[in-house]
C-alpha positions in Angstrom: 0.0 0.0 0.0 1.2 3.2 -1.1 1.2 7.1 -2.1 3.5 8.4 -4.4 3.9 11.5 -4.7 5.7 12.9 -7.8 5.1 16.7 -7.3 4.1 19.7 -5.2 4.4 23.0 -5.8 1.9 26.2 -5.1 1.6 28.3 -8.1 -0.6 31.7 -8.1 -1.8 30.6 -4.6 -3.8 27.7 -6.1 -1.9 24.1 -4.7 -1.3 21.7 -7.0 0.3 18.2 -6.3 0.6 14.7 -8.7 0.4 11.4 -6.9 -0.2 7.5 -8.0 -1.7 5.8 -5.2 -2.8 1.7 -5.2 -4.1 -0.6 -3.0 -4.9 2.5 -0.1 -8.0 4.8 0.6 -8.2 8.2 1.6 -10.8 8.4 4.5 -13.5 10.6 4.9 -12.5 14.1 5.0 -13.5 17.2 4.2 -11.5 20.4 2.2 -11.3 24.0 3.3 -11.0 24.7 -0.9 -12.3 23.9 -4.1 -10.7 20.4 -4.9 -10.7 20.2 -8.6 -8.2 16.8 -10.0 -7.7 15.3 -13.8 -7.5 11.7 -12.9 -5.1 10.5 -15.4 -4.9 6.6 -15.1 -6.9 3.9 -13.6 -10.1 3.8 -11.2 -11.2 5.6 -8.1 -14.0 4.4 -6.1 -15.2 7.5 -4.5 -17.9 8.6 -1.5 -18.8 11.6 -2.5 -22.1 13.4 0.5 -23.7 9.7 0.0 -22.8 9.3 -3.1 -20.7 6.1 -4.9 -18.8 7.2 -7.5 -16.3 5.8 -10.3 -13.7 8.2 -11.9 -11.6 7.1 -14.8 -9.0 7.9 -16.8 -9.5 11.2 -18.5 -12.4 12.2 -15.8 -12.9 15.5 -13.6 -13.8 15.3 -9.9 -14.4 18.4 -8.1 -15.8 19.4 -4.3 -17.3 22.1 -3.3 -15.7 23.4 0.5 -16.8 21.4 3.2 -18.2 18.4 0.9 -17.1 15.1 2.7 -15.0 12.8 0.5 -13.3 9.5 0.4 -11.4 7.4 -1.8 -10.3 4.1 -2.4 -7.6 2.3 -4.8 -7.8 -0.8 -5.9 -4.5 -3.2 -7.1 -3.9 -1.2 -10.7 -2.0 2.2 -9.6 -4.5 5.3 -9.7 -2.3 8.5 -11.0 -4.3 12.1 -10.6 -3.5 15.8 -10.5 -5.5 17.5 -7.9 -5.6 21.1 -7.4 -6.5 23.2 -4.5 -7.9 26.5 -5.2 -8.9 29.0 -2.7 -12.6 30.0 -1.7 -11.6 33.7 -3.0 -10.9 32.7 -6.4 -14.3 31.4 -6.8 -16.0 34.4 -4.9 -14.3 36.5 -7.6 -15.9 34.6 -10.2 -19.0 34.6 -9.1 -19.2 38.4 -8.0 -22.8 40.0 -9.0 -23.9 36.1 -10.1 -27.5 35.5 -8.8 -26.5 32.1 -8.0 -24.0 33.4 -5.5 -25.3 35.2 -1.7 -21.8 36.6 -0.8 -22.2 34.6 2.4 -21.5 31.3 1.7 -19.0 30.0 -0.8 -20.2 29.4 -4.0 -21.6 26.1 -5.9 -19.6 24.2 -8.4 -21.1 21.8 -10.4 -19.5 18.9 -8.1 -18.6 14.7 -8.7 -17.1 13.4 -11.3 -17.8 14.5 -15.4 -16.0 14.8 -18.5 -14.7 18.3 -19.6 -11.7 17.9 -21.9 -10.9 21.5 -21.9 -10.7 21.4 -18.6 -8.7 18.4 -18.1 -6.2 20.1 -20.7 -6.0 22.9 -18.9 -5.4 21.1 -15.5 -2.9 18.8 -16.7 -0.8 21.9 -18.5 -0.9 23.9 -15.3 0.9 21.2 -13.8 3.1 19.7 -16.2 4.5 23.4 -18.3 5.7 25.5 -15.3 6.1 28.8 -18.4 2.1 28.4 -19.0 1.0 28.2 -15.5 -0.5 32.0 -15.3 -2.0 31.4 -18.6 -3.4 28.3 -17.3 -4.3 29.3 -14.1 -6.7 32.0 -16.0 -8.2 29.4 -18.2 -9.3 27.3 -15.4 -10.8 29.9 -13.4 -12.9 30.6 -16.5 -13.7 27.2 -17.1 -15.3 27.1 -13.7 -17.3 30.0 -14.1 -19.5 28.2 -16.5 -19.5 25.3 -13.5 -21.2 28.0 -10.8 -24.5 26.2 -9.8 -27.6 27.0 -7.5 -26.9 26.0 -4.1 -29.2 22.6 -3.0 -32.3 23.4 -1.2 -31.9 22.3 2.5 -27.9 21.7 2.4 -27.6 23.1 6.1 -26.9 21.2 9.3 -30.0 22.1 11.6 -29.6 25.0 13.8 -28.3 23.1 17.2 -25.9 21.2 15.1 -24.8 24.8 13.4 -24.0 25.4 16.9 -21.9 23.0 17.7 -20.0 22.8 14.6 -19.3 26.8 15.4 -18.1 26.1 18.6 -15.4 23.6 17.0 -14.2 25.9 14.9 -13.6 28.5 18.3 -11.9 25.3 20.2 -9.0 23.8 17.7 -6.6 23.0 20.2 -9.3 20.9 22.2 -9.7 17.1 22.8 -13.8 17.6 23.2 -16.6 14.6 24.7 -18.9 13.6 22.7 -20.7 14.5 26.2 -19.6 18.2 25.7 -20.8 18.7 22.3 -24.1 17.4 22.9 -24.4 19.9 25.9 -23.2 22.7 23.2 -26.3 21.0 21.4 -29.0 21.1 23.6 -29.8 16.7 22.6 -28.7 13.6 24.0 -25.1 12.5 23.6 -27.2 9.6 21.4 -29.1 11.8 19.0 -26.5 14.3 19.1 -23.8 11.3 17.6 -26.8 10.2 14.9 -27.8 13.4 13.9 -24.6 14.9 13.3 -23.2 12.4 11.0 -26.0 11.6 8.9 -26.0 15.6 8.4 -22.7 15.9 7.6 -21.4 12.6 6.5 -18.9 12.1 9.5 -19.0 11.5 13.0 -18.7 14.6 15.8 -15.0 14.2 16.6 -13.8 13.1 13.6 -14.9 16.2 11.4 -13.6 18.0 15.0 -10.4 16.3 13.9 -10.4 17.7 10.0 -11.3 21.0 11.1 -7.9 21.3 13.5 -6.1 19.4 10.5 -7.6 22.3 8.2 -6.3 24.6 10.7 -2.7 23.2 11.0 -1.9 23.0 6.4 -2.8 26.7 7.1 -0.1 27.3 9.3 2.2 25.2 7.3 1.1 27.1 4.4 1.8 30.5 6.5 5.7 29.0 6.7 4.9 28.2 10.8 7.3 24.9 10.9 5.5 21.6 11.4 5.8 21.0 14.9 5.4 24.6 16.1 2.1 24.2 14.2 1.0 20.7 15.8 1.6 22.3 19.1 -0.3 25.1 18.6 -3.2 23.3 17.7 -3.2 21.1 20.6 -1.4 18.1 18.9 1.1 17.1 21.9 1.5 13.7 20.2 3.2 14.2 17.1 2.9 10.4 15.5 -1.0 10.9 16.6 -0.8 14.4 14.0 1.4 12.9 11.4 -0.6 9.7 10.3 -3.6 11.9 10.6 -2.5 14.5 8.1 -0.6 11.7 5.9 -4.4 9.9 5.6 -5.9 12.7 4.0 -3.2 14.4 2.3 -0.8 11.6 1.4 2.4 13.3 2.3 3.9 13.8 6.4 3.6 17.6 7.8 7.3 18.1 7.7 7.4 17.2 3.4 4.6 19.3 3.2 6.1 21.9 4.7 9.6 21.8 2.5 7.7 21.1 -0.5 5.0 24.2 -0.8 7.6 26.4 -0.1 9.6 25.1 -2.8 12.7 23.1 -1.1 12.0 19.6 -2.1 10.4 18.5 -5.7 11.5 15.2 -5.8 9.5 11.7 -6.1 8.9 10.5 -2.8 6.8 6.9 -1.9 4.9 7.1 1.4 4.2 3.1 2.6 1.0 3.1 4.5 0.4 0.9 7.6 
């Protein structure tokens, strides 16, 4: 079981890294940004908001921020190019747009589809470092025409808006299921259902993506990667290694030296 990853790089402020993964999964997680990837060889199984999905070679997947995802790989190695791009690129985009409120982020059309010009465009962003801002701009404009409404009824109920609030204000916290139910108002046992059939996850793991969010933003900010585990709370750094390698595929610390441009080299990462 393995990730390999064969670039990493940060270009314009949108992320972009190449990896060929088999026989592994990414769990559930969620994504701060738009997650837009070409998926360039072989099949992904994805979960996609209670969705099953199949991508395949030559296929688009793109979430929305916040969407919960997961992935598995079977024995034939799964290459992609994913891109991260940040909320305010899309805002931009959709600036005046009736399908936008200014509140929330807005709506891309989101799962897996074909869109050659897109995947052209993706897969030259990465690959021709001389066409990147040119590239960068095409993409951007290829995703205006992706702007969708937002679905009717996509919000957690109000208590659960509560709770999910009050993790955001508590990062460096190891919280009870007991304590987030009381931030609820409900039984620790309704609380628990509730919560992840309305977001897909259960209460402390999404806790756990959101502090995981929280710490690739500091790494991203050049804060070095154990500074940043500690000041999220993260005492035990094997405990915040394997949980950032799950859903990015690469350790804090080659994260770290990669974005900011001071390792570009294959790497495999053997998962346990």
């Amino acid at each position: 079981m393995s990730f390999r990853v064969t670039d990493w790089f940060d270009a314009g402020g949108v992320e972009c890294s190449r990896m060929v993964v088999r026989q592994d999964r990414f769990p559930r997680h969620t994504h701060d940004e738009y997650v837009l990837c070409a998926n360039l060889s072989g099949v992904e199984h994805i979960w996609l908001d209670g969705r099953e999905l199949t991508a395949h070679a030559g296929d688009i997947t793109l979430y929305n921020p916040g969407s919960v995802q997961g992935s598995s790989f079977g024995d034939d190695a799964v290459e992609f190019i994913s891109l991260h791009i940040p909320q305010p690129l899309i805002a931009a985009l959709a600036a005046g747009n009736t399908l936008s409120d200014g509140r929330s982020p807005p709506v891309l059309q989101e799962g897996v589809f074909r869109h050659p010009a897109l995947f052209h465009a993706i897969c030259r962003f990465a690959q021709c470092p001389t066409a990147r801002a040119e590239e960068q701009q095409r993409i951007l404009r290829l995703c205006r025409t992706l702007l969708r409404e937002p679905p009717h009824n996509s919000e957690v109920s109000p208590h659960l808006h509560d709770v999910q609030c009050w993790m955001r204000s508590h990062l460096t916290e190891k919280p009870a299921l007991e304590q987030l139910a009381s931030v609820g108002g409900i039984s620790k046992f309704h609380f628990t259902r509730q919560f992840s059939q309305q977001t897909g996850i259960p209460p402390l793991q999404y806790h756990m993506q959101l502090r995981l969010q929280a710490a690739r933003a500091l790494l991203r900010q050049q804060v070095p990667p154990l500074d940043a585990a500690l000041q999220l709370g993260f005492y035990d750094q094997s405990h915040f290694i394997n949980a950032f390698r799950k859903v990015m595929g690469i350790t804090p610390q080659r994260y770290w030296r990669q974005i900011h441009g001071n390792l570009r080299s294959s790497h495999t990462v053997q998962s346990s």
